[in-house]
C-alpha positions as semicolon CSV with decimal commas, in nm:
position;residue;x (nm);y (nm);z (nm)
1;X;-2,461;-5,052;-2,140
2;X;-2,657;-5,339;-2,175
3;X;-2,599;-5,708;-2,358
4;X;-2,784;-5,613;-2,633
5;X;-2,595;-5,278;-2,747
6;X;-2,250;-5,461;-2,648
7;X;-2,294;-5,719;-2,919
8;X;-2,377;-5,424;-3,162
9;X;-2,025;-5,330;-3,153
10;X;-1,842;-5,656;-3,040
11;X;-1,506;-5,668;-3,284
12;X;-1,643;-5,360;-3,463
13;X;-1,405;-5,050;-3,564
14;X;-1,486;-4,687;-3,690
15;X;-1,407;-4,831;-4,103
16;X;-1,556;-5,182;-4,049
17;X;-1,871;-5,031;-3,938
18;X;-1,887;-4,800;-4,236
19;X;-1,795;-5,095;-4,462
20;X;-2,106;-5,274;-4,292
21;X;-2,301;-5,001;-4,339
22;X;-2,231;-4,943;-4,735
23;X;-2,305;-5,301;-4,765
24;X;-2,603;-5,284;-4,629
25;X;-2,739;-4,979;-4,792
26;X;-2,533;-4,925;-5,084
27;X;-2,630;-4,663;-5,347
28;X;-3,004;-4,694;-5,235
29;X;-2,940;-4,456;-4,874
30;X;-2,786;-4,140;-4,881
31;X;-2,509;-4,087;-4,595
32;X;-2,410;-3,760;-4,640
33;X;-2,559;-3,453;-4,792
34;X;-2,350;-3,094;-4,813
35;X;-2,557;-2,778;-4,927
36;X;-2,272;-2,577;-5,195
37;X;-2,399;-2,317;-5,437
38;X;-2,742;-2,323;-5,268
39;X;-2,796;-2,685;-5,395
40;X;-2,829;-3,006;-5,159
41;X;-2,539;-3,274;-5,285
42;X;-2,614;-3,598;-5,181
43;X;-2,369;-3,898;-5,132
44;X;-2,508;-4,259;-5,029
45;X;-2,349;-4,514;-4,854
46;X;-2,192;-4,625;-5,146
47;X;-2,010;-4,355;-5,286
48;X;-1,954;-4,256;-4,888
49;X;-1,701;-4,592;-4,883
50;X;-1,566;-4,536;-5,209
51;X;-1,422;-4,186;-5,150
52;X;-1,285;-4,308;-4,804
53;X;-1,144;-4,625;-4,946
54;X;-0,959;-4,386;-5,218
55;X;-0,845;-4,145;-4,947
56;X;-0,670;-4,443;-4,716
57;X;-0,512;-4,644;-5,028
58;X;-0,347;-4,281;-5,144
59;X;-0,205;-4,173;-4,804
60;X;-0,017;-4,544;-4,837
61;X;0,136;-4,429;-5,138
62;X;0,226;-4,123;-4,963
63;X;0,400;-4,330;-4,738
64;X;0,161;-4,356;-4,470
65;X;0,201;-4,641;-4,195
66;X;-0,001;-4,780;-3,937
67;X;-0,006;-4,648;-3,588
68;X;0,094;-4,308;-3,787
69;X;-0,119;-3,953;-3,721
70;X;-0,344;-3,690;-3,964
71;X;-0,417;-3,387;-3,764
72;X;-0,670;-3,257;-3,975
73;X;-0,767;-2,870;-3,982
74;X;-1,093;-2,774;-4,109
75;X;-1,482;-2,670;-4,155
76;X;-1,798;-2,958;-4,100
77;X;-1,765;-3,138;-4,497
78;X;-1,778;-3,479;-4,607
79;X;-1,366;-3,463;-4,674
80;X;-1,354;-3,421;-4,288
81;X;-1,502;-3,770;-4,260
82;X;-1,297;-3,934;-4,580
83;X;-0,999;-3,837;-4,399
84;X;-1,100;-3,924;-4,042
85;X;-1,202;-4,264;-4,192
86;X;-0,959;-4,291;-4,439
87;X;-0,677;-4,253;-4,199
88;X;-0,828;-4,490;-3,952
89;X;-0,854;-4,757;-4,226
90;X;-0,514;-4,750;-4,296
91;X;-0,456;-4,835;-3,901
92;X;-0,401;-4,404;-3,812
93;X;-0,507;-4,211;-3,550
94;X;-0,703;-3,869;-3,613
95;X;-0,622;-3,543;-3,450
96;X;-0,869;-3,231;-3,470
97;X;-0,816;-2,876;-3,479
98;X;-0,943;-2,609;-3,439
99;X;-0,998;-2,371;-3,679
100;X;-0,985;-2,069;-3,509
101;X;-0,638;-2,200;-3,385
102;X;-0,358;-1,955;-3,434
103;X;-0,001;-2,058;-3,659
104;X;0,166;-2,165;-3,295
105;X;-0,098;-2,357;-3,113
106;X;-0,144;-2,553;-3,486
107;X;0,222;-2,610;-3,468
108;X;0,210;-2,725;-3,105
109;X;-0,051;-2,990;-3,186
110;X;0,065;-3,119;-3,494
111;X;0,449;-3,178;-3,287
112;X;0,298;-3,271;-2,961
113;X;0,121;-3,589;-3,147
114;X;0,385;-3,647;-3,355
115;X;0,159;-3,657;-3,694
116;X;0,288;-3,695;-3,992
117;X;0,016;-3,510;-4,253
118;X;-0,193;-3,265;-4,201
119;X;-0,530;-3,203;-4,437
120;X;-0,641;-2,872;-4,427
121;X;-0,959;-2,730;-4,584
122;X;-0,827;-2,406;-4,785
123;X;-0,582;-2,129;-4,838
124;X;-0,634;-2,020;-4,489
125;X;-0,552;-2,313;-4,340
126;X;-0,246;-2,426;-4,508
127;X;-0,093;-2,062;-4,446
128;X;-0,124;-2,137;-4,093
129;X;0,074;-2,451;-4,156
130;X;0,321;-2,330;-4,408
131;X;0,438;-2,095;-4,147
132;X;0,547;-2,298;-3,902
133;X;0,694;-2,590;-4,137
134;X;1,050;-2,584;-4,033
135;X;0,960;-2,609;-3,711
136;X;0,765;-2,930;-3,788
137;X;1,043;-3,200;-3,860
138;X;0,845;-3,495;-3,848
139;X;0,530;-3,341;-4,088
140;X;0,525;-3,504;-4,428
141;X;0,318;-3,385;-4,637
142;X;-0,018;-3,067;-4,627
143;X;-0,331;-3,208;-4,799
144;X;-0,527;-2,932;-4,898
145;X;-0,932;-3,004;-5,000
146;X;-1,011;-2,631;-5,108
147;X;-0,709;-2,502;-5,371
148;X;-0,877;-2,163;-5,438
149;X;-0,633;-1,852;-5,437
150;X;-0,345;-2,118;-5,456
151;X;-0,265;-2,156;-5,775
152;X;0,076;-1,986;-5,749
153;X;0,155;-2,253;-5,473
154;X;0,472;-2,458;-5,561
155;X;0,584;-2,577;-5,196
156;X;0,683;-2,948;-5,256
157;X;0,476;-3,014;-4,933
158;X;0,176;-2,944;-5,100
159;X;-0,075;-3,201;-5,260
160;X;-0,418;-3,177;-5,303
161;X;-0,733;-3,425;-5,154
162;X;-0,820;-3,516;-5,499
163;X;-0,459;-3,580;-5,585
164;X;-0,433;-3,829;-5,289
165;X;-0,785;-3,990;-5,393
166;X;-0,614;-4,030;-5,718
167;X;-0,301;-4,192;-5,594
168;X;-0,535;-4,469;-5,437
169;X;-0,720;-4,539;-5,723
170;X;-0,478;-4,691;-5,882
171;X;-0,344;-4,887;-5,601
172;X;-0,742;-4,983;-5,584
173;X;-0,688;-5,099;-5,918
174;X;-0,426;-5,318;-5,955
175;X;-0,498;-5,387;-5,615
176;X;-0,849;-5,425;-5,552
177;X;-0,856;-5,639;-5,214
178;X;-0,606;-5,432;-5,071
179;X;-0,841;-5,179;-4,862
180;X;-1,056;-5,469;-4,711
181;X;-0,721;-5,643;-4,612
182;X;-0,637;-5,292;-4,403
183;X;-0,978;-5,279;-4,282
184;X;-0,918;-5,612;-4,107
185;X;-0,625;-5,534;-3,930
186;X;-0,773;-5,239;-3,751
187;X;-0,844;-5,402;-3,398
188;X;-1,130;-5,245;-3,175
189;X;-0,851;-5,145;-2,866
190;X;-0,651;-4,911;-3,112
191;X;-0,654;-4,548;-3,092
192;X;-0,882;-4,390;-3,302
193;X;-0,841;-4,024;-3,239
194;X;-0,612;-3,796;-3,012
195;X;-0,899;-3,543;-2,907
196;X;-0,707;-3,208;-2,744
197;X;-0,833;-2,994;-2,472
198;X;-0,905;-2,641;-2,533
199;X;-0,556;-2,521;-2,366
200;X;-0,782;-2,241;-2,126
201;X;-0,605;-2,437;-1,818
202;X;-0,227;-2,506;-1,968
203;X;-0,100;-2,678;-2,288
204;X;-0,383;-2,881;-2,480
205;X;-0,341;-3,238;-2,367
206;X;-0,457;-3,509;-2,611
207;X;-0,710;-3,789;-2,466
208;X;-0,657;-4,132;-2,674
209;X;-0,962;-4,274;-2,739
210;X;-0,979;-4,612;-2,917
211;X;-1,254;-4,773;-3,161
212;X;-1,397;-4,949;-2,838
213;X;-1,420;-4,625;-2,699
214;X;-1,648;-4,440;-2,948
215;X;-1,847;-4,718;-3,079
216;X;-1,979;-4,819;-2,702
217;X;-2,036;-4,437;-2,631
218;X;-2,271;-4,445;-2,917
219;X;-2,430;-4,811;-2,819
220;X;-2,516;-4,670;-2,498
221;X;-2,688;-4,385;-2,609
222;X;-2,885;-4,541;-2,873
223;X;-2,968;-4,780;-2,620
224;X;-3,124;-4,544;-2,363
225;X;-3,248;-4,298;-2,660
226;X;-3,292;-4,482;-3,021
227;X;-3,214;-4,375;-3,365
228;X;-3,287;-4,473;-3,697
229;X;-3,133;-4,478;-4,053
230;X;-3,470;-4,304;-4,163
231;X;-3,325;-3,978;-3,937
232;X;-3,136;-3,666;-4,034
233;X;-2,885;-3,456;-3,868
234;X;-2,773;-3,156;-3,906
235;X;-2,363;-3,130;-3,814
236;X;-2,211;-2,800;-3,739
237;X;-2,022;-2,798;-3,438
238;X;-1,670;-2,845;-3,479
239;X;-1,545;-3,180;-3,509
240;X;-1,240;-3,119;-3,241
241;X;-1,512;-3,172;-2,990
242;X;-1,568;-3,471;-2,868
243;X;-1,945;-3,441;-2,866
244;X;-1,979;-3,369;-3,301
245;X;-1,783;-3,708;-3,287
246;X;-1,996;-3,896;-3,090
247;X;-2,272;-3,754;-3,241
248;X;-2,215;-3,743;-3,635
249;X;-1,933;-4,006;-3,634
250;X;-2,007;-4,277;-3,379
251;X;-2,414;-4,259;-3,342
252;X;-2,420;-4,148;-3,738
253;X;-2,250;-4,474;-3,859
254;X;-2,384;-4,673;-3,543
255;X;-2,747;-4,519;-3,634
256;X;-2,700;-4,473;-4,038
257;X;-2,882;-4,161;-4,031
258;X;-2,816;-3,881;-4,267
259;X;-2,541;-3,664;-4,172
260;X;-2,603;-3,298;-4,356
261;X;-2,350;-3,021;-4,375
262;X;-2,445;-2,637;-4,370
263;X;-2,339;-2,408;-4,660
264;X;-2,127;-2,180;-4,412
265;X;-2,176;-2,107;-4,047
266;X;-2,388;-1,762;-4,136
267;X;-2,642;-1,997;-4,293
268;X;-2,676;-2,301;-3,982
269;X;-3,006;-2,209;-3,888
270;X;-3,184;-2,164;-4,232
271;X;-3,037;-2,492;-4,320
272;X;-3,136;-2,666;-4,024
273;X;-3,485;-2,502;-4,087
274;X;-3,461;-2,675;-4,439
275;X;-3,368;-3,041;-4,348
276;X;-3,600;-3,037;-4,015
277;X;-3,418;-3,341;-3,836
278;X;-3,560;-3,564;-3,600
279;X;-3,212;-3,532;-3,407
280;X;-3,048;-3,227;-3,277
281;X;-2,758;-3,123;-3,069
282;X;-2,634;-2,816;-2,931
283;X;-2,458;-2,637;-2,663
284;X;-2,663;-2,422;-2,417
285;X;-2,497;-2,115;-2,625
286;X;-2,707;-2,200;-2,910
287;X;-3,057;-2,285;-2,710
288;X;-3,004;-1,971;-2,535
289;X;-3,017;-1,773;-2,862
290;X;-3,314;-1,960;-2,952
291;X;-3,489;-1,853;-2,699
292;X;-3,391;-1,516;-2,681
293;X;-3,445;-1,439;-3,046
294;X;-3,818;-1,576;-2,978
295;X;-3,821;-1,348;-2,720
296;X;-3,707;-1,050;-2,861
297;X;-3,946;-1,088;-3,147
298;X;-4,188;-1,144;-2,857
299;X;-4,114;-0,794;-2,756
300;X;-4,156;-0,632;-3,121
301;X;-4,497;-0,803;-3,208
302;X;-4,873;-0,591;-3,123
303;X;-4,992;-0,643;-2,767
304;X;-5,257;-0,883;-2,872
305;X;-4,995;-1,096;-3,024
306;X;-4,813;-1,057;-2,669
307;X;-5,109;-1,196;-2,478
308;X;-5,177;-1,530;-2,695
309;X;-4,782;-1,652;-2,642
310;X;-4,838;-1,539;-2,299
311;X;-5,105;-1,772;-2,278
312;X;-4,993;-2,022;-2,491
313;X;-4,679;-2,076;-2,296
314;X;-4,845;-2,064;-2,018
315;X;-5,042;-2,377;-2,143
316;X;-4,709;-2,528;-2,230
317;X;-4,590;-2,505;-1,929
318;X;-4,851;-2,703;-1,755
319;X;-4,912;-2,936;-1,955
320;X;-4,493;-3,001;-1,988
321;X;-4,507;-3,023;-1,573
322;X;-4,777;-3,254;-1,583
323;X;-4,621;-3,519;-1,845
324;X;-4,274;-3,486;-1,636
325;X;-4,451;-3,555;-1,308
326;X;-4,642;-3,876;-1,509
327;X;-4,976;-3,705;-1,456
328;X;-5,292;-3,735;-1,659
329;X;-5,390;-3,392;-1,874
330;X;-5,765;-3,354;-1,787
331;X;-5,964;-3,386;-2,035
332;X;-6,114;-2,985;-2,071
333;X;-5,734;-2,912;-2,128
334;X;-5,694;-3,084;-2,440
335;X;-5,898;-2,806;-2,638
336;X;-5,649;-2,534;-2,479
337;X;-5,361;-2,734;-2,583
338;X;-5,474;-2,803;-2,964
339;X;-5,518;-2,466;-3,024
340;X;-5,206;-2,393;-2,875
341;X;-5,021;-2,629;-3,070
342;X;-5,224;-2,512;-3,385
343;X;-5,194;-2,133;-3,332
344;X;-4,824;-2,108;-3,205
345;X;-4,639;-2,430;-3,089
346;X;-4,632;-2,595;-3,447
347;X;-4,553;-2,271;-3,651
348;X;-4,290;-2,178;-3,396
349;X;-4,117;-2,528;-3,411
350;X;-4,130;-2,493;-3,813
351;X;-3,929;-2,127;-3,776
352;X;-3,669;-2,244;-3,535
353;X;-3,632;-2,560;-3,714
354;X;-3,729;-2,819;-3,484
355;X;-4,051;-2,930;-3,639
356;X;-3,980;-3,305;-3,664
357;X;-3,762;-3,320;-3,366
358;X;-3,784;-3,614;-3,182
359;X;-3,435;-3,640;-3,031
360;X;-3,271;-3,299;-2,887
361;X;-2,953;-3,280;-2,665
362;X;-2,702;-3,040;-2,524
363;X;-2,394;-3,059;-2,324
364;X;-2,064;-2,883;-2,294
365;X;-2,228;-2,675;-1,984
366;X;-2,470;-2,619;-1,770
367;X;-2,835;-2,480;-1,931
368;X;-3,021;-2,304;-1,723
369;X;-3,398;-2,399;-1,593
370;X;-3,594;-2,115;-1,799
371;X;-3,411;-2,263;-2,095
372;X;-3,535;-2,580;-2,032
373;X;-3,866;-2,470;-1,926
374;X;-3,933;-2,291;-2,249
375;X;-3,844;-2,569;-2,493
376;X;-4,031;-2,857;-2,247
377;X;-4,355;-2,609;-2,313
378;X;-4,325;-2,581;-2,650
């Protein structure tokens, strides 16, 4: 890292930075967005520090201390990030989970790091919990963001997101200086979140990784690749992996771009499609299927239509291995490559979503060269 992104985050923490942030672009920016109902909600920075400051004032109330754990069990939504935040403002450290997780391995991660609440998303996910409660001495309290299908509920460990936000704002209240005065005690070398292994080799092991920790991850890859407040992003991967942090919590708050959540995992694509952000990321899994549904369309289209990508890839291709290998294009190829670009390149981008991409990363595993090859030519 150099001297330059090191001051960025000298004495900086996860909820000071997001304080900075909303100060900076207030109601005027929008943070977040979350497609529900097939409508876009937007929340700006403002209303982004509000709901977090609400979340971290109520969990005090709930008896919440510093140095205590939220595992936190759920889909990609902006309550993810008021509780990651809001826990980490009130001095906490945030555990993910999977939600694909089964009753025991939840139980075995919520014990193992010792937290205290959990927030779950829905019905789903607080059944998982529920089942394995008495084996759970040290668990507090279930936070639930979704209460569909639970009316019937009456389990004393029970409260819901909204009911914690309301707790807090009447601390916030009576006490309005109180949040900043948490914010402040947060230090840069505490632990911001216990991120668990999968468990394909053993038990899950939790990696402690403090404030320092994320915020110079991001630094240094802002440093080497930029971003801007003016970008959007679309986040879908689960946020148990450390890569959707770095990505939507570290660079987001780091970068202020937009962070936008899908309407459900069936409709990732599409939405992607819709918001066309200059920054992607993805595992190879999901390149891969890129490619091979461009493929297999490929396939299905009329020979003619066979023979121009043919061509056009083929145009890709060279002009891709000439730019990597920091080689003039001669001049009687830029006609090939404008039509190119104009006849497939720029429609294709458009369909797959990647039409003002700027910034596009995987990771997780190895992607193979075709892969590669077939993005670099288009």
């Amino acid at each position: 890292m150099n001297r330059t992104s090191q001051k960025l985050v000298d004495g900086l923490t996860l909820p000071s930075l997001l304080c900075t942030q909303a100060e900076r672009f207030g109601s005027g920016r929008v943070a977040l967005r979350e497609k529900e109902f097939g409508i876009w909600q937007e929340v700006t920075w403002e209303d982004f520090l509000d709901n977090v400051r609400l979340f971290s004032l109520g969990l005090g109330e709930l008896g919440f201390q510093a140095g205590d754990k939220v595992s936190i069990i759920g889909d990609n939504r902006p309550e993810w990030l008021y509780t990651e935040l809001g826990t980490q403002a009130a001095g906490g450290i945030v555990v993910g989970i999977y939600q694909d997780n089964l009753p025991e391995q939840v139980r075995y991660i919520v014990d193992h790091s010792d937290s205290k609440f959990v927030m779950v998303e829905d019905q789903e996910q607080a059944d998982k919990v529920l089942e394995v409660k008495d084996r759970l001495p040290k668990l507090h309290k279930v936070i639930v963001d979704d209460l569909k299908g639970m009316r019937r509920y009456a389990d004393p460990f029970l409260i819901s997101f909204r009911g914690v936000q309301e707790l807090g704002r009447k601390v916030n209240a009576d006490e309005p200086g109180r949040f900043a005065e948490q914010v402040a005690q947060v230090r840069p070398e505490d632990v911001a979140i216990l991120a668990y292994t999968s468990g394909t080799t053993g038990l899950p092991k939790g990696s402690m990784l403090t404030h320092r920790n994320m915020l110079n991850m991001a630094a240094s890859l802002l440093a080497a690749d930029p971003m801007y407040p003016t970008d959007e992003f679309v986040s879908y991967l689960p946020f148990p992996w450390i890569g959707e942090q770095m990505m939507t919590v570290s660079c987001g708050l780091l970068a202020g771009f937009t962070v936008n959540f899908p309407e459900a995992v069936e409709t990732v694509q599409e939405n992607i499609r819709e918001i066309g952000p200059q920054v992607v990321f993805a595992p190879p899994r999901i390149w891969e299927k890129l490619c091979s549904t461009v493929q297999v369309r490929i396939q299905d289209a009329t020979p003619f239509k066979r023979a121009a990508y043919r061509l056009c890839m083929e145009i890709g291709r060279r002009v891709a291995e000439r730019k990597f290998q920091k080689q003039t294009i001669p001049r009687w190829w830029w006609p090939a490559r404008f039509l190119a670009e104009v006849a497939m390149f720029r429609p294709l981008r458009d369909r797959l979503g990647l039409s003002r991409v700027r910034n596009a990363y995987t990771g997780g595993a190895a992607l193979g060269p075709e892969i590669f090859q077939f993005f670099q030519s288009m």
